[in-house]
DRENDO-1510 file (C-alpha; in Angstrom, 1 decimal, always signed):
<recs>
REC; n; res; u; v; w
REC; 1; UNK; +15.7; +6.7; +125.9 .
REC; 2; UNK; +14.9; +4.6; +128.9 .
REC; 3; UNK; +16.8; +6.8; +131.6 .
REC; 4; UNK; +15.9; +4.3; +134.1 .
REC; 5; UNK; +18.2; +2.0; +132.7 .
REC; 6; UNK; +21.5; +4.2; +132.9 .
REC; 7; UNK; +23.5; +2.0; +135.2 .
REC; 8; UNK; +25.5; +5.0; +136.6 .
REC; 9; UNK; +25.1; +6.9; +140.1 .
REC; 10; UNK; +23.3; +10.1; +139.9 .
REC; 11; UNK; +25.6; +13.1; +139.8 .
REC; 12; UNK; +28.6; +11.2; +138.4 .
REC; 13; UNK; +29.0; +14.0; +136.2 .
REC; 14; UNK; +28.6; +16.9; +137.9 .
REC; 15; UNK; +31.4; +19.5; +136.9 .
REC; 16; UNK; +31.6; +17.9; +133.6 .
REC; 17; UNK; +31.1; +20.8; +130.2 .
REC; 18; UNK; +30.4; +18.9; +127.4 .
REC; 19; UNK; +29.8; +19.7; +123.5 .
REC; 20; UNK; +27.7; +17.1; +121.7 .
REC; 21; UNK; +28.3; +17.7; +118.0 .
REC; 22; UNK; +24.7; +17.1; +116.0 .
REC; 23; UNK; +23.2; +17.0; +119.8 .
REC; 24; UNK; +19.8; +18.0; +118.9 .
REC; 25; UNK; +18.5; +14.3; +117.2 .
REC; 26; UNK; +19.3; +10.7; +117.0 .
REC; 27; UNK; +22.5; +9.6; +118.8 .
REC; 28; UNK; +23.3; +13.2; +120.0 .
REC; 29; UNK; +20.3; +13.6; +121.6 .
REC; 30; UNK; +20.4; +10.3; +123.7 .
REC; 31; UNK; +24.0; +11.0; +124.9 .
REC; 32; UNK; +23.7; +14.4; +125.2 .
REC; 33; UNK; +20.6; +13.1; +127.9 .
REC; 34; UNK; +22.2; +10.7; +129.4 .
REC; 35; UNK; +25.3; +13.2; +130.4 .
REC; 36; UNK; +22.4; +15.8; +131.6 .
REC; 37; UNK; +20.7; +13.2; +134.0 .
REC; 38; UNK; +23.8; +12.3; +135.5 .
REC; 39; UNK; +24.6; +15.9; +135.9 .
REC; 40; UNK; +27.1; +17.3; +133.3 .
REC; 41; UNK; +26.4; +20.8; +131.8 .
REC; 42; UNK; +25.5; +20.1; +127.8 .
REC; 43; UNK; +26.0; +22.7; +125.0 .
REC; 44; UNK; +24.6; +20.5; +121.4 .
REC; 45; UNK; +25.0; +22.3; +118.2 .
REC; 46; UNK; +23.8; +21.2; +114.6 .
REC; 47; UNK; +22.6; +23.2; +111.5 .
REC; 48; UNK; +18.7; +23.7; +112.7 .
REC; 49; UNK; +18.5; +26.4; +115.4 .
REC; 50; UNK; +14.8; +25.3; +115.7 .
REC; 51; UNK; +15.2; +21.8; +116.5 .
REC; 52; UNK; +18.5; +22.5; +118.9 .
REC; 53; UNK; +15.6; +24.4; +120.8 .
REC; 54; UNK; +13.8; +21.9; +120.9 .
REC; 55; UNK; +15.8; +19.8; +122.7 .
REC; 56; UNK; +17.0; +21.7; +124.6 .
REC; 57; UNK; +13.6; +22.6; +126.1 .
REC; 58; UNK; +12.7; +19.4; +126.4 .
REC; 59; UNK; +15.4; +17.9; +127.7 .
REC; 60; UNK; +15.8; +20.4; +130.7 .
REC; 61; UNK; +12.1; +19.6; +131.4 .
REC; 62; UNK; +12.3; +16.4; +132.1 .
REC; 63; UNK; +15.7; +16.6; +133.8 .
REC; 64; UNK; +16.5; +20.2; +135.0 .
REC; 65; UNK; +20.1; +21.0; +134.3 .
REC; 66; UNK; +21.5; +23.2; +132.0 .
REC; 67; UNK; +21.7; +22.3; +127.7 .
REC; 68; UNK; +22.9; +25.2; +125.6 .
REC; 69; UNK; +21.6; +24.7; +122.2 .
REC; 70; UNK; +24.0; +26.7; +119.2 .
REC; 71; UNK; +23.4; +26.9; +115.8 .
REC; 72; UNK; +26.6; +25.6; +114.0 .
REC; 73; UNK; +28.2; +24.9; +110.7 .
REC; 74; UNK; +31.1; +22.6; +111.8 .
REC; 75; UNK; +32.1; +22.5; +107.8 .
REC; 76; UNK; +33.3; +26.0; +108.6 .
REC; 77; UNK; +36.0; +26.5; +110.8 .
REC; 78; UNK; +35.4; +30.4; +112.0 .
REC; 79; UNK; +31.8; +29.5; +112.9 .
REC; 80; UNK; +33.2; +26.6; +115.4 .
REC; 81; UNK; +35.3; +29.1; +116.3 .
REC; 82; UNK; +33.1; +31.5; +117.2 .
REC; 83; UNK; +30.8; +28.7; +118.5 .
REC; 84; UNK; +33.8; +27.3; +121.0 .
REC; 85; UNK; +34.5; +31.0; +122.4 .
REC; 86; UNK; +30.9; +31.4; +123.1 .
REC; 87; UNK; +31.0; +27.8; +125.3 .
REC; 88; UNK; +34.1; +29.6; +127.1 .
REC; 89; UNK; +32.7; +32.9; +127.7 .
REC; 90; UNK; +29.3; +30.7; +129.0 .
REC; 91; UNK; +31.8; +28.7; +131.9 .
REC; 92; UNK; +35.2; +28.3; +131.1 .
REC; 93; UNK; +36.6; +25.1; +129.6 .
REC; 94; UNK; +35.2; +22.3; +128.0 .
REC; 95; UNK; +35.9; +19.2; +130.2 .
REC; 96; UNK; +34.7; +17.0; +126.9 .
REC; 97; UNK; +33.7; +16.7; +123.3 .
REC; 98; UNK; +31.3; +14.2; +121.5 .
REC; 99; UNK; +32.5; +14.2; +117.6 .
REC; 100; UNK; +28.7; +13.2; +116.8 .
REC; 101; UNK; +27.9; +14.7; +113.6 .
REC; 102; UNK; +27.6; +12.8; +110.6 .
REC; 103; UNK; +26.1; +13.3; +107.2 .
REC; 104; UNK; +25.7; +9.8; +104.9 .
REC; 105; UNK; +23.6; +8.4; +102.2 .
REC; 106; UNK; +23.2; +5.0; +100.2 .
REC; 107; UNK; +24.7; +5.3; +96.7 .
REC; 108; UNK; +26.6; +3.2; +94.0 .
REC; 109; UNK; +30.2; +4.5; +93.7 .
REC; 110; UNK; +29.5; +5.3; +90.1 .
REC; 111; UNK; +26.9; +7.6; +90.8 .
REC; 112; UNK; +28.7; +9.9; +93.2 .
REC; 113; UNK; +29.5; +13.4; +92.4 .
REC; 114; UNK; +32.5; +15.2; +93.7 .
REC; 115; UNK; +30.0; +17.4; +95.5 .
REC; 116; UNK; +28.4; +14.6; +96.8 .
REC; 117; UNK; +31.5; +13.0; +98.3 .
REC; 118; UNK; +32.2; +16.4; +99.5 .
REC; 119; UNK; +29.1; +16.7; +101.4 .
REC; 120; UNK; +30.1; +13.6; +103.4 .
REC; 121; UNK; +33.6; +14.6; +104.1 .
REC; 122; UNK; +33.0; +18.1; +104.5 .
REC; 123; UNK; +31.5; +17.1; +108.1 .
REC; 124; UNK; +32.8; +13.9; +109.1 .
REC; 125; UNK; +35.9; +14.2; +108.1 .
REC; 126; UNK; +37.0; +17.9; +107.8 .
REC; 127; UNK; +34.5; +19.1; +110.3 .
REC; 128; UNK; +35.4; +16.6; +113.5 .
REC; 129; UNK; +39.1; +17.7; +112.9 .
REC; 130; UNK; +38.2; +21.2; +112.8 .
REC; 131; UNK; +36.2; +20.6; +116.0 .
REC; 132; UNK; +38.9; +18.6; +117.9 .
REC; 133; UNK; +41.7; +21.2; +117.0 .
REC; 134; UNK; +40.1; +24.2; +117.7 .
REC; 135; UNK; +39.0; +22.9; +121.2 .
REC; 136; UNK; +42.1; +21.0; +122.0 .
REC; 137; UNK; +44.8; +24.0; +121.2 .
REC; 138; UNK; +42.5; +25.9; +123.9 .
REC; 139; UNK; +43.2; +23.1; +126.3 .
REC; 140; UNK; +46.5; +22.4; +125.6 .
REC; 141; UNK; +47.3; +26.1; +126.3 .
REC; 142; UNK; +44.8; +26.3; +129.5 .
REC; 143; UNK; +46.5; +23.4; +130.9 .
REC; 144; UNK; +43.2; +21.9; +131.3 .
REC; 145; UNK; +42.5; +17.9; +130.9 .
REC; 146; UNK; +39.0; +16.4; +128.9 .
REC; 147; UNK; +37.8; +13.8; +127.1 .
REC; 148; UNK; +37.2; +13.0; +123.5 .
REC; 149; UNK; +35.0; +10.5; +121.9 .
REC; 150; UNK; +34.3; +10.4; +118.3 .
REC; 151; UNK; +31.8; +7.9; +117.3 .
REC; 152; UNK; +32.5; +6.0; +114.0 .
REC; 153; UNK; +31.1; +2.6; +112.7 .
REC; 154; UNK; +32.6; -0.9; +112.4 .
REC; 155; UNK; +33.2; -0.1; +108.9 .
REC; 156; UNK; +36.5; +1.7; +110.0 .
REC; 157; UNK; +37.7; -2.1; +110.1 .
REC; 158; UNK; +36.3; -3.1; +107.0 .
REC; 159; UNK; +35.4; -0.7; +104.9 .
REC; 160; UNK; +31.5; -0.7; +103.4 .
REC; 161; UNK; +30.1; -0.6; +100.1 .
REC; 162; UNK; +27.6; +1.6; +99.3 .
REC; 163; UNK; +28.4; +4.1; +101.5 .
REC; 164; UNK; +32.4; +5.0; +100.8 .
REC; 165; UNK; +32.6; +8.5; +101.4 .
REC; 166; UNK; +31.6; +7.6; +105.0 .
REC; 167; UNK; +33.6; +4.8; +105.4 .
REC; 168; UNK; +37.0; +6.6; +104.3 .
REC; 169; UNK; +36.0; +9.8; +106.5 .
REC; 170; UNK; +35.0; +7.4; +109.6 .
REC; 171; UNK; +38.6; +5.7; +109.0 .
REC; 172; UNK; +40.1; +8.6; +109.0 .
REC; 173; UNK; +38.8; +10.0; +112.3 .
REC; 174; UNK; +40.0; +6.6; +113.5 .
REC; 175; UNK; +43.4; +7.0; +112.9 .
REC; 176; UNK; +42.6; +10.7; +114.5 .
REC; 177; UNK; +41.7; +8.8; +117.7 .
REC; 178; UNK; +44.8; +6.8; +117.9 .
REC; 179; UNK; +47.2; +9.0; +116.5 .
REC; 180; UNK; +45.8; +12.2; +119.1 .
REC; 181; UNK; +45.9; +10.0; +122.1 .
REC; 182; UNK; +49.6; +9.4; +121.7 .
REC; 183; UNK; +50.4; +12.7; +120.8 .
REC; 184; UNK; +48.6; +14.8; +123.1 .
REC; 185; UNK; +47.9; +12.2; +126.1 .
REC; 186; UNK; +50.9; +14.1; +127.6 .
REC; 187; UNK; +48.6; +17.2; +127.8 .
REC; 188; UNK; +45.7; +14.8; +130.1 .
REC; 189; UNK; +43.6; +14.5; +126.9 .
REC; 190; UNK; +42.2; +11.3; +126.2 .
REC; 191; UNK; +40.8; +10.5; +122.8 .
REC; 192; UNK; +38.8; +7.1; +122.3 .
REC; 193; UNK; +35.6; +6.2; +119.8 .
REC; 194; UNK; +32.6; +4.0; +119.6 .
REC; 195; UNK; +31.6; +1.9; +116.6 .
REC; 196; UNK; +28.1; +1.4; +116.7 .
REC; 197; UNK; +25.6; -0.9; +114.8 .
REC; 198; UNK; +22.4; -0.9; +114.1 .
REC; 199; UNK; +20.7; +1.5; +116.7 .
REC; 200; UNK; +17.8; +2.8; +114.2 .
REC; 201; UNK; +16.9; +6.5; +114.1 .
REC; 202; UNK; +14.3; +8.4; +111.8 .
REC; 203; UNK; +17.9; +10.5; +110.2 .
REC; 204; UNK; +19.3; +6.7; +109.5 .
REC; 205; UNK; +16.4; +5.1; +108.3 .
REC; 206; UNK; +15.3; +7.7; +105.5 .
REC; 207; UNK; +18.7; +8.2; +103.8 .
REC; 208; UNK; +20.3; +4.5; +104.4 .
REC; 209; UNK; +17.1; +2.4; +103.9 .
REC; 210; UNK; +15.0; +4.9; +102.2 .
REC; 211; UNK; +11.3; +3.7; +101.5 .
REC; 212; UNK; +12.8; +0.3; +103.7 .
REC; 213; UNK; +12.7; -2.1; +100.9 .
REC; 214; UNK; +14.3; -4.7; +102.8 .
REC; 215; UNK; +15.6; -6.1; +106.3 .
REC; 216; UNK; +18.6; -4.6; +107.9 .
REC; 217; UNK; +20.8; -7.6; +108.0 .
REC; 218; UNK; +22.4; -5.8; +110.9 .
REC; 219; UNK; +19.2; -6.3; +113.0 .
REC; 220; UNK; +17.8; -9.8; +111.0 .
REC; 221; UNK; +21.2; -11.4; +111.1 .
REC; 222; UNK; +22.5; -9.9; +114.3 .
REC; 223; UNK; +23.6; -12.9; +116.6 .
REC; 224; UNK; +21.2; -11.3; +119.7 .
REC; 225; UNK; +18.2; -10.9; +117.3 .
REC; 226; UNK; +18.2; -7.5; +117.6 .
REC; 227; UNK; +18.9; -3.1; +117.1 .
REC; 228; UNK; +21.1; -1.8; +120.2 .
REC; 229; UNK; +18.8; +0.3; +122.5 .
REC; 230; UNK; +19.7; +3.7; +123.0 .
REC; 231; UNK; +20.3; +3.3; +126.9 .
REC; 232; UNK; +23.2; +1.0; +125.8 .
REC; 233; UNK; +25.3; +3.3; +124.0 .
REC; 234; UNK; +24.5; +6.2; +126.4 .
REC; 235; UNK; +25.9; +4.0; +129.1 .
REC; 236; UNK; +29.1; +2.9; +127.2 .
REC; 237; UNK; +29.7; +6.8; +126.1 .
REC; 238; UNK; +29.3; +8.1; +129.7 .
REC; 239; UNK; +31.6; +5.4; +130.8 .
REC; 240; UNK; +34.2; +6.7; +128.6 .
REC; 241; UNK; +33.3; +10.4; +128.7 .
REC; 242; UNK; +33.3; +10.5; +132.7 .
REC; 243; UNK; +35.2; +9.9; +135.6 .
REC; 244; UNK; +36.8; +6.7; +136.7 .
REC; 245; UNK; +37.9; +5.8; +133.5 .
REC; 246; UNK; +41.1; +7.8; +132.9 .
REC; 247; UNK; +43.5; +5.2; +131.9 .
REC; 248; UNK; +41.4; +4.0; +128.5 .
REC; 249; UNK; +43.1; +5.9; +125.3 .
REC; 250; UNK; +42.9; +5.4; +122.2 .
REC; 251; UNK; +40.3; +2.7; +121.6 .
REC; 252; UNK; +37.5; +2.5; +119.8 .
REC; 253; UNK; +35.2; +0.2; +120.9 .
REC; 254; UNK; +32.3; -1.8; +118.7 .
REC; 255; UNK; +28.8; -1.8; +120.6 .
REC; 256; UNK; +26.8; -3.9; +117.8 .
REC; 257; UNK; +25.9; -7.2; +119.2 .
REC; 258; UNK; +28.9; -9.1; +117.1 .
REC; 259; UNK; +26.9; -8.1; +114.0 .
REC; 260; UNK; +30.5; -7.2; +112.6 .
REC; 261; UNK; +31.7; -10.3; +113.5 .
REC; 262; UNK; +29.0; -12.7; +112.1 .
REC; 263; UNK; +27.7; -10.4; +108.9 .
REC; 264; UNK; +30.5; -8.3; +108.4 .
REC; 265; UNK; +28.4; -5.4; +109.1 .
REC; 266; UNK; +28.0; -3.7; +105.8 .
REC; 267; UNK; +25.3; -2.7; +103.2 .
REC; 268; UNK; +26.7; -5.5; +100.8 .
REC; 269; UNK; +24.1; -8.2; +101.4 .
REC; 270; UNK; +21.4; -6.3; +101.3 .
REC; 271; UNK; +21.9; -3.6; +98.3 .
REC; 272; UNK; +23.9; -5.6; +96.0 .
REC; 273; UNK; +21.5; -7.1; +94.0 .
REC; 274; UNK; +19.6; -3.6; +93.1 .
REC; 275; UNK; +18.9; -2.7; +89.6 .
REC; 276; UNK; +19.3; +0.9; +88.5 .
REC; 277; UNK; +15.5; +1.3; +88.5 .
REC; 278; UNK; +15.6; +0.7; +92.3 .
REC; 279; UNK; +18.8; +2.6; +92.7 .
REC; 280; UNK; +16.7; +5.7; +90.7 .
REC; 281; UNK; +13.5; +5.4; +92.9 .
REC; 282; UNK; +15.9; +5.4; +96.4 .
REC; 283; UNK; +18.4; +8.6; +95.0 .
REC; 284; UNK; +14.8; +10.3; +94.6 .
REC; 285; UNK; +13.8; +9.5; +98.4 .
REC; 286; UNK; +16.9; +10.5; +99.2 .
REC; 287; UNK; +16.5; +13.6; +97.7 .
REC; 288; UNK; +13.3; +14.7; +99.2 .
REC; 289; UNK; +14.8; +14.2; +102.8 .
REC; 290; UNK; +17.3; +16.8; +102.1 .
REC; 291; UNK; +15.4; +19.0; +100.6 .
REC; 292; UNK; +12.9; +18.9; +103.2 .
REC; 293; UNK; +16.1; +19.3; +105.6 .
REC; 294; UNK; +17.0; +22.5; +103.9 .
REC; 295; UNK; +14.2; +23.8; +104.2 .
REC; 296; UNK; +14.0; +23.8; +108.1 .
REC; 297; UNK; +17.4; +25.0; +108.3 .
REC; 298; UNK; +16.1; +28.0; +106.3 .
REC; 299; UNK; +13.1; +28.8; +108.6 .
</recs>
């Protein structure tokens, strides 16, 4: 990401704790900098210890600041528990949380498996609650206000084909965001979301557009021509993460260039048409990511 281009003053966040969930690539990592440069502490947690590292290291190098990287399960609720007293022992209170992580992969409804549903709604559905409750019951009884964005797709609108198990969990954490920022607003804890587009990461591209057979219509048909840039959503999560902004709850705001709007937003257009020969050769690509995932979580 482009720091240059954050449009907020430096050390708007200083004071600020926050827990980027799947912090250590794609969209974690770019919030999770963009909070750092403007000075909030950052803990990021994910499944691979190795790449958390990682980031971690790099990201204080080029910014000083403090990122704690943690090694986290958030399908398991005693591991984000243990994870969450950790962050407290480290400082004290979170003063926000980034529901971030997200598991999903192209497939015909037909061909699911319950497992494979499960593996989708194990961590973006199941595993953001888990996260939200076990941080917010600490607040609520520390008295203590914070922030909480959860960031979701347009398909919480419209649903998507293709990708269903993603689309019902992302709804669901939806109706999480408005329902929690009634119910515990009175506690000074906000809850909004961000629907993204297209903004293209290495994660997205090999298990949504394996082997890129075609176009994004997100990007080709996108009224502005174009894939968000990653300095654009930082910007519009640090507005809603930091101070100044204390009155916005329970909104969840689309950041895709009225691709929604004009196209709809989904994988319809472009996977419609596929033959069970191409759905074969993409469930194989598909594969070999994950395994190939596995395997660095092992090492």
């Amino acid at each position: 990401m482009d720091v240059s281009k954050l449009m907020f003053r430096e050390g708007l966040m200083d004071g600020e704790r926050i827990l980027v969930t799947g912090g250590g690539t794609g969209l974690g990592r770019e919030m999770a900098e963009g909070f750092l440069k403007l000075g909030a502490e950052v803990y990021i947690c994910g499944r691979r210890q190795g790449k958390l590292d990682e980031t971690a290291a790099e990201l204080m190098a080029a910014h000083g600041g403090k990122v704690v990287a943690q090694a986290c399960d958030i399908r398991d609720p005693d591991a984000i528990h243990a994870m969450v007293d950790a962050i407290w022992e480290d400082g004290g209170a979170l003063t926000g949380v980034v529901n971030n992580a997200a598991g999903n992969f192209i497939s015909r409804t037909e061909d699911l498996s319950v497992n494979a549903f499960n593996a989708i709604a194990d961590i973006v559905f199941r595993g953001t609650f888990y996260v939200t409750l076990d941080v917010g019951k600490r607040l609520i009884a520390e008295k203590k206000k914070a922030s909480f964005l959860s960031i979701l797709t347009t398909w919480v609108w419209t649903g998507s084909a293709f990708v269903v198990p993603s689309a019902m969990s992302k709804t669901a954490i939806n109706a999480m965001t408005q329902s929690l920022s009634t119910e515990w607003g009175r506690y000074g804890l906000r809850f909004n979301a961000i629907a993204p587009g297209l903004f293209p990461t290495k994660g997205m591209s090999s298990r949504l557009n394996p082997g890129e057979k075609d176009a994004n219509p997100n990007n080709s048909m996108n009224p502005m021509g174009r894939a968000g840039e990653m300095h654009e959503l930082a910007n519009l999560a640090v507005f809603l993460m930091g101070p100044g902004a204390e009155y916005v709850n329970g909104q969840t705001i689309a950041i895709d260039g009225a691709g929604a709007r004009a196209n709809g937003g989904t994988f319809y257009p472009m996977l419609s048409g596929l033959g069970d020969e191409e759905w074969e050769q993409m469930r194989a690509m598909i594969k070999g990511t994950n395994a190939k995932d596995k395997s660095e979580r092992s090492t």
